[in-house]
C-alpha positions, 0 to 999 in steps of 0.5 A, a space after each residue: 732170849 735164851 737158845 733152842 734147846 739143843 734137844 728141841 732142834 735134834 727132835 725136830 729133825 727126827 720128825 722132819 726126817 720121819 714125816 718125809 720118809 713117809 711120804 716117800 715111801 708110802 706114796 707113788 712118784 709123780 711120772 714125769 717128774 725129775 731127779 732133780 725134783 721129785 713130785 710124789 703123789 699122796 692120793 695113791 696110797 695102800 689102805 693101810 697107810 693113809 694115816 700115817 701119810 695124812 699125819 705126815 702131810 699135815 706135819 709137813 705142811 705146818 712147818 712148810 716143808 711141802 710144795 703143793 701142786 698148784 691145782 692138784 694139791 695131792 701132788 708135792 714136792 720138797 723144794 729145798 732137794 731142788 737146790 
């Protein structure tokens, strides 16, 4: 098998990178949650940006890089900052 071309393995840290800071800069964080782990609320966002975030929700949760709230699916978090 041939190797990830190194273009493919730099394009999709760019996308991750774009799609998280979507979330982090068009959603309200959670109260209450930690610097540790931050929660961030997807439901709470400007008009304007609902779809770039619903874009970048389905791109995060495709390459599972989203934790979803058990019960509140529109609350998520990155797990790995937690590490």
């Amino acid at each position: 098998m041939s190797a990830v071309p190194e273009v493919v393995v730099e394009a999709f840290a760019i996308a991750d990178s774009c799609a998280r800071s979507d979330i982090e800069t068009c959603c309200v964080p959670v109260e209450g949650s930690t610097h540790k782990l931050l929660k961030w609320n997807t439901q709470e966002v400007d008009r304007q940006d609902r779809q770039i975030v619903a874009k970048s929700l389905h791109y995060l949760d495709l390459r599972r890089l989203i934790q979803r709230e058990p019960g509140a699916p529109h609350i998520v978090s990155f797990p790995e900052a937690a590490a």
